[in-house]
DSSP file (Angstrom, degrees, kcal/mol; ACC not computed):
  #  RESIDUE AA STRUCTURE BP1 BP2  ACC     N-H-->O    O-->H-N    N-H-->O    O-->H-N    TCO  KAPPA ALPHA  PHI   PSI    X-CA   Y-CA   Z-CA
    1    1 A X     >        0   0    0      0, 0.0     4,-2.0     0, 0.0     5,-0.2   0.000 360.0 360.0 360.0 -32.1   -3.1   -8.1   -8.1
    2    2 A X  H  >  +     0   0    0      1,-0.2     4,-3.1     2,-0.2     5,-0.1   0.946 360.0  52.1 -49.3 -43.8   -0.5   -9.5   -5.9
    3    3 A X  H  > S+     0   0    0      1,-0.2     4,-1.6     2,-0.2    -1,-0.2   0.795 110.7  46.0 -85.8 -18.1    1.4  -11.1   -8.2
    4    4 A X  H  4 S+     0   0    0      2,-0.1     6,-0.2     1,-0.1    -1,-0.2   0.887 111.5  59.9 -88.2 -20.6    1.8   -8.0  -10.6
    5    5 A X  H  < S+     0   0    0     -4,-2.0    -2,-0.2    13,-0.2    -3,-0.1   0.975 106.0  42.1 -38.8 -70.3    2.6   -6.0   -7.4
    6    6 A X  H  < S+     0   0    0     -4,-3.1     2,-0.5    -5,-0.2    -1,-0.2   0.793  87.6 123.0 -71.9 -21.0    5.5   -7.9   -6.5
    7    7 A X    ><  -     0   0    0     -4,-1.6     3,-1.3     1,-0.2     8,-0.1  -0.294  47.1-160.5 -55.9 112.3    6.7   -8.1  -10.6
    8    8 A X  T 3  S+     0   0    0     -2,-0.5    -1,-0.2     1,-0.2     4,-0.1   0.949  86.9  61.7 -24.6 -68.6   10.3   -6.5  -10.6
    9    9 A X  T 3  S+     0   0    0      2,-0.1     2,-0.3     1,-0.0    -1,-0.2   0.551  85.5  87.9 -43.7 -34.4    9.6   -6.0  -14.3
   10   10 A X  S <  S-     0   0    0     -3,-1.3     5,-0.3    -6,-0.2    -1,-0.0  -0.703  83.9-102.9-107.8 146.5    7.0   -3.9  -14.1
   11   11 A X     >  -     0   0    0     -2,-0.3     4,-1.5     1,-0.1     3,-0.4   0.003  33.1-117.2 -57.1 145.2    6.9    0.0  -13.9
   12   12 A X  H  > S+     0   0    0      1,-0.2     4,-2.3     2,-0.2     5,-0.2   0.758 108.4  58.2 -12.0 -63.6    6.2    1.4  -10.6
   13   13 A X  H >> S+     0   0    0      2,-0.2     4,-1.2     1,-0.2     3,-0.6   0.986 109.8  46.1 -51.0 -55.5    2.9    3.1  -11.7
   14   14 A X  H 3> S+     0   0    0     -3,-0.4     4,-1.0     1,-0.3     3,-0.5   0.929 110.1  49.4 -78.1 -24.7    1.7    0.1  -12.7
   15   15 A X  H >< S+     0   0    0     -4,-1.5     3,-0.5    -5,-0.3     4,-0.5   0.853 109.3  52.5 -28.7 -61.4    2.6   -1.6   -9.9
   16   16 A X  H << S+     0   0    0     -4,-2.3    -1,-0.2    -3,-0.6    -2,-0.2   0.467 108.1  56.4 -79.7  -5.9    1.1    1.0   -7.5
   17   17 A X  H 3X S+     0   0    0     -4,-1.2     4,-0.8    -3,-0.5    -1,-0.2   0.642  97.9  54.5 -96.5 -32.9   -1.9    0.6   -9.4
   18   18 A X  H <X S+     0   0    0     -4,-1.0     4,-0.6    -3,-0.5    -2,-0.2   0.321 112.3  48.0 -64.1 -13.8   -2.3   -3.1   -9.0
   19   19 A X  H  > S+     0   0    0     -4,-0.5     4,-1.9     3,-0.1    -2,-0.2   0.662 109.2  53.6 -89.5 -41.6   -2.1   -2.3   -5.2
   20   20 A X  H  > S+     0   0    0      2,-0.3     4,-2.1     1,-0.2    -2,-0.2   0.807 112.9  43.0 -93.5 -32.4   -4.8    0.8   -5.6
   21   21 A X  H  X S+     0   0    0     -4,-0.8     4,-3.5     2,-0.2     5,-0.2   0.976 107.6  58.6 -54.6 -72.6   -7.5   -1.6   -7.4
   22   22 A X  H  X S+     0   0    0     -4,-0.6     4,-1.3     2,-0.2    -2,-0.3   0.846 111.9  48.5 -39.1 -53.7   -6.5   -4.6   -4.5
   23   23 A X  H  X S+     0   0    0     -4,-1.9     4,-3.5     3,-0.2     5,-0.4   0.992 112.2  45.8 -37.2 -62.7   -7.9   -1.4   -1.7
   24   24 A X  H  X S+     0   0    0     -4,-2.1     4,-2.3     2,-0.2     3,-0.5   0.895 120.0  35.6 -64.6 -49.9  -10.8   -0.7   -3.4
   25   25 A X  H  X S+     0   0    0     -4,-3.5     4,-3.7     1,-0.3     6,-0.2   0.939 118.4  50.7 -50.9 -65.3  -12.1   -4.2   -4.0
   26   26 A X  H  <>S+     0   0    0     -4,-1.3     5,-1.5     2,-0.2    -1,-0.3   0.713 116.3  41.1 -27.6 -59.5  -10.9   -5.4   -0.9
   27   27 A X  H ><5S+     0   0    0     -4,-3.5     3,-1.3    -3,-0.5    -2,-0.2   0.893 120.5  40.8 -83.2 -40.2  -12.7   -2.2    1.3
   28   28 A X  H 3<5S+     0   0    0     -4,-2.3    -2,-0.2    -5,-0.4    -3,-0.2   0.878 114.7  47.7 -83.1 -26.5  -15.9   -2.1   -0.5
   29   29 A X  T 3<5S-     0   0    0     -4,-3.7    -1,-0.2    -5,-0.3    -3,-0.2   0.401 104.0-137.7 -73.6  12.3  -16.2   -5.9   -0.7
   30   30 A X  T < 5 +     0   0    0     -3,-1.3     2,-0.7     1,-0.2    -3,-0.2   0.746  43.5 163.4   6.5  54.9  -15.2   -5.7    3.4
   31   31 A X     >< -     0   0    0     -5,-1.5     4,-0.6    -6,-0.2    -1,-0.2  -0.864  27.1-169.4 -95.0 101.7  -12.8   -8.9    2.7
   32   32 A X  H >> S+     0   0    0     -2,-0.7     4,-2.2     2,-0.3     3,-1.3   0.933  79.9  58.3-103.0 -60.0  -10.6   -8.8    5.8
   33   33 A X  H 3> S+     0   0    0      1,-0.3     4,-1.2     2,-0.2    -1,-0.3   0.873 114.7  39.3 -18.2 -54.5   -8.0  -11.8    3.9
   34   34 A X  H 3> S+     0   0    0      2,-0.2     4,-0.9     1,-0.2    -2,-0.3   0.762 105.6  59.6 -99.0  13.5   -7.6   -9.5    1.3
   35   35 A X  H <X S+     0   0    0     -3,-1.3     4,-1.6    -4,-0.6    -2,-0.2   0.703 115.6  51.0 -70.5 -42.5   -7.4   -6.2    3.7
   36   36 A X  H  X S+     0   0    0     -4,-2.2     4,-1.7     2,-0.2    -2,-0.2   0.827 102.4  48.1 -50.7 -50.8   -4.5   -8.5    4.8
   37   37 A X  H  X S+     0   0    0     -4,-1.2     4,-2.4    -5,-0.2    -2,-0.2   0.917 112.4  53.5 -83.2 -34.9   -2.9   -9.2    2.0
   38   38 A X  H  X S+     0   0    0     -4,-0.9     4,-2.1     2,-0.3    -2,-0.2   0.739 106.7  50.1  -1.4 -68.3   -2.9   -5.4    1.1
   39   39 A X  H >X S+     0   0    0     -4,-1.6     4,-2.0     2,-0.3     3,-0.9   0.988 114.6  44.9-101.2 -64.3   -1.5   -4.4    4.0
   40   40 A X  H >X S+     0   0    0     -4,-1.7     3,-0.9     1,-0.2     4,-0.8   0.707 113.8  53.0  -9.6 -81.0    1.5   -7.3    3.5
   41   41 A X  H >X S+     0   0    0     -4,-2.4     4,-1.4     1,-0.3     3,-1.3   0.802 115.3  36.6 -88.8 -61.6    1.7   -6.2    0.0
   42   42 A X  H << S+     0   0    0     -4,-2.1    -1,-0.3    -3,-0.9     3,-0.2   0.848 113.3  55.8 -76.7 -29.5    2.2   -2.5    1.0
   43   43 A X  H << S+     0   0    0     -4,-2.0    32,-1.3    -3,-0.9    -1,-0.3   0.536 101.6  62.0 -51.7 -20.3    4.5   -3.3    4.3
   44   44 A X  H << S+     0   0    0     -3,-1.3    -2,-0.2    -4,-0.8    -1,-0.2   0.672  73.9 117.7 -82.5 -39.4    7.1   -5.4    1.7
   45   45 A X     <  +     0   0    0     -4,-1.4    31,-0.2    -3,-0.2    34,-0.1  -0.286  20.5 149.5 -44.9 108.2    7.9   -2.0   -0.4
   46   46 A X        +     0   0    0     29,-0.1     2,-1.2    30,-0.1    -1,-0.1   0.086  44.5  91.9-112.6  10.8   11.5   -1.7    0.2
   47   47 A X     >  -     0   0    0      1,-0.1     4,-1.6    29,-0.0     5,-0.2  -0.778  69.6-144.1-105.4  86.7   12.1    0.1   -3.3
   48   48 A X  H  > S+     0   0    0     -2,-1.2     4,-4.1     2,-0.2    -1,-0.1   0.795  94.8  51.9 -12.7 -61.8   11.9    4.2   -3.2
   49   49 A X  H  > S+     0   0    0      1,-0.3     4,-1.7     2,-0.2     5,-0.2   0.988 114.1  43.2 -61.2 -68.2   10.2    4.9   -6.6
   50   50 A X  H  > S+     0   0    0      1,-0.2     4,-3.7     2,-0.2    -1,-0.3   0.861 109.7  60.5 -54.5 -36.3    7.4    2.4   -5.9
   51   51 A X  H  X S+     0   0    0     -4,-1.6     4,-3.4     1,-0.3     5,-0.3   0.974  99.2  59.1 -60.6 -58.2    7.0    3.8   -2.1
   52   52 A X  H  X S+     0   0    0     -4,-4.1     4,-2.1     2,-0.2    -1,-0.3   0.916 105.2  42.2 -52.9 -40.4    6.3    6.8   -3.4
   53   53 A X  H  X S+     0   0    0     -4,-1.7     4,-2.7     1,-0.2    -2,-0.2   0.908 113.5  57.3 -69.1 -28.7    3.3    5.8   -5.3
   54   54 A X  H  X S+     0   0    0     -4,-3.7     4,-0.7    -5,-0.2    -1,-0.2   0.894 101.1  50.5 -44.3 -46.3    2.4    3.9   -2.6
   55   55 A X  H >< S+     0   0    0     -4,-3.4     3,-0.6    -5,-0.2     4,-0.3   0.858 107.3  58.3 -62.3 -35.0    2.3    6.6   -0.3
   56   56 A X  H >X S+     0   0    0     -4,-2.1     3,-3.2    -5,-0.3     4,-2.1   0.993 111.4  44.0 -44.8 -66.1    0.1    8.6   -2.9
   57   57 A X  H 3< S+     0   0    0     -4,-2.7    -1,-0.2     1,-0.3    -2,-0.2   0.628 110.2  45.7 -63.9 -12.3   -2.4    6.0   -2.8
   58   58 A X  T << S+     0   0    0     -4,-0.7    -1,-0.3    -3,-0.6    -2,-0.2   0.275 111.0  57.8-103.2   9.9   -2.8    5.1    0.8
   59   59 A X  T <4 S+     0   0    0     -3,-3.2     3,-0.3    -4,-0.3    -2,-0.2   0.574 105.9  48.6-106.5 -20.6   -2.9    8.9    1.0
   60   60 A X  S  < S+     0   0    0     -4,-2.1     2,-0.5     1,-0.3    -2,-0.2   0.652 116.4  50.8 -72.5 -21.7   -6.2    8.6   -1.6
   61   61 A X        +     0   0    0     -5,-0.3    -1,-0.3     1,-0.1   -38,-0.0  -0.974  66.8 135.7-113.7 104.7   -7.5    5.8    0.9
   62   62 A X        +     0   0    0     -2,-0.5    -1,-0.1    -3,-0.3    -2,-0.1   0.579  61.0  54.1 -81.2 -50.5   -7.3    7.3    3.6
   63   63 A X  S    S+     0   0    0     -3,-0.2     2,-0.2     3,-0.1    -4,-0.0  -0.383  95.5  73.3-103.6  38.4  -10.4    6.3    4.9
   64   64 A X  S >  S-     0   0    0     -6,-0.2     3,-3.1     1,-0.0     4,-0.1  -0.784 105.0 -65.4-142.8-163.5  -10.1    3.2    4.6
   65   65 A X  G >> S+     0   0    0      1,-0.3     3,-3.9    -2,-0.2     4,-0.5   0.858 114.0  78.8 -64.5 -26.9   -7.9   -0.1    6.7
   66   66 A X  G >4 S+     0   0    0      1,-0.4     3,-1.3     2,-0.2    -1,-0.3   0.799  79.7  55.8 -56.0 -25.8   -4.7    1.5    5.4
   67   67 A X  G <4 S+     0   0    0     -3,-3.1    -1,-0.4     1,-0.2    -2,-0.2   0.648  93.0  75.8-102.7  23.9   -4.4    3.9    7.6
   68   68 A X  G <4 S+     0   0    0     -3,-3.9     2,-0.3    -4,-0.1    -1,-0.2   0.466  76.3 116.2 -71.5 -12.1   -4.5    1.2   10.6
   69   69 A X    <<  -     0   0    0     -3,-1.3     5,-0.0    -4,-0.5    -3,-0.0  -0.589  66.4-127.3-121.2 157.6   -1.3    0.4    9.8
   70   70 A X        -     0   0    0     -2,-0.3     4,-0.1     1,-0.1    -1,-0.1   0.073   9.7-138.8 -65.9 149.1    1.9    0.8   11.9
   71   71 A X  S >  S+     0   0    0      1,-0.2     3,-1.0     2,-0.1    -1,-0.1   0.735  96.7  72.0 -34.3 -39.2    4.9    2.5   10.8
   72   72 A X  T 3  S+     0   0    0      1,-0.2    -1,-0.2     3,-0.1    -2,-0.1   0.882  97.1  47.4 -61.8 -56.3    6.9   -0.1   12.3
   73   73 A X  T 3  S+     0   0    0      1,-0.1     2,-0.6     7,-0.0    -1,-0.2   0.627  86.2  89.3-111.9  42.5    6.1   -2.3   10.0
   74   74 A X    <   -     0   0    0     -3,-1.0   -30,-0.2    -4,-0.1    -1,-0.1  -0.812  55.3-164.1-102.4 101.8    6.6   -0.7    7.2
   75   75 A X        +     0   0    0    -32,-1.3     2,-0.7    -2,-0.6   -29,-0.1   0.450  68.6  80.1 -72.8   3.0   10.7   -1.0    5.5
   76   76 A X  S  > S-     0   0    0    -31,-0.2     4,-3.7     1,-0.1     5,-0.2  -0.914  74.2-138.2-130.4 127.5   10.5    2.1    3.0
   77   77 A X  H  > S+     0   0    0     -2,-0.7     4,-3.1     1,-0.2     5,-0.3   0.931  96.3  50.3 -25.8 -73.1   10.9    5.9    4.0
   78   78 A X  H  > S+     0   0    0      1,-0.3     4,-1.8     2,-0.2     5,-0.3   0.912 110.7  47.4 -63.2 -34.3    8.4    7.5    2.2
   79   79 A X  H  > S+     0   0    0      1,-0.2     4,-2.7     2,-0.2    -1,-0.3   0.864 116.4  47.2 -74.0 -27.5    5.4    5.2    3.2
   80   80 A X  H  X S+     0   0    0     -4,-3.7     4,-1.1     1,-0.2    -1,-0.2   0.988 110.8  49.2 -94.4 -25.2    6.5    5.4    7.0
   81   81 A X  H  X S+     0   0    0     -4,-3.1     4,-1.9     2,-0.2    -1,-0.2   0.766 112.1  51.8 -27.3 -37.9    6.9    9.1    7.0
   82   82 A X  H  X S+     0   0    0     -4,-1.8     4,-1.8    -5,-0.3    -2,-0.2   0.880 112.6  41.9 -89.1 -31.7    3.5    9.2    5.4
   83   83 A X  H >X S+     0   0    0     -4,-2.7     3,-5.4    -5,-0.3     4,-0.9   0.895 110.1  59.4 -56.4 -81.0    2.0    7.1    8.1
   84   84 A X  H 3< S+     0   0    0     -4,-1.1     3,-0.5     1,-0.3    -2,-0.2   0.401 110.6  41.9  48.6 -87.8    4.0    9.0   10.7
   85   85 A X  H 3< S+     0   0    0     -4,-1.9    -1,-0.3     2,-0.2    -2,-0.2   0.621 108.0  58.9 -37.3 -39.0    2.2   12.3    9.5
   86   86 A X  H << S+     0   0    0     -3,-5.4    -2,-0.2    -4,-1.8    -1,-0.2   0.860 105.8  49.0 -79.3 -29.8   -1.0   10.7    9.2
   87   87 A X     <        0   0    0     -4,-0.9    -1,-0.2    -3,-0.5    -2,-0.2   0.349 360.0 360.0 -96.6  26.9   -1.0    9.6   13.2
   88   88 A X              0   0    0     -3,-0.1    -1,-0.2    -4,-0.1    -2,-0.1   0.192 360.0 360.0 -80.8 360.0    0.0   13.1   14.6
């Protein structure tokens, strides 16, 4: 899932989608390596369009390791706004 995450080539949605699969497996399988790589993967978004569907989806896992992580180290607006919101 990583490596179609990081394709340039491919649209955003689907992108953000490879990401949304990589949560679910990743939280119900409690696999703390790929909870890791996840969190990387979503901390890396420097691209607007994709940040927003990112922010959708960590806003659909909510309840899950995504919302452990800081703002700080997150380089796109919408996803640290959304964190932002989520720890107030």
């Amino acid at each position: 899932m990583k490596k179609i995450f990081s394709s340039v080539e491919l649209d955003s949605k689907v992108r953000a989608s490879a990401l949304e699969l990589a949560i679910d497996a990743a939280d119900r399988m409690n696999r703390f390596a790929a909870m890791d790589t996840c969190t990387s993967m979503i901390c890396s978004v420097t691209n607007e369009d994709l940040g927003v569907h990112v922010a959708a989806i960590m806003q659909r896992n909510n309840d899950t390791f995504v919302s452990d992580i800081e703002a700080s180290q997150c380089k796109c607006d919408s996803i640290i706004n959304y964190l932002k919101l989520v720890k107030n």
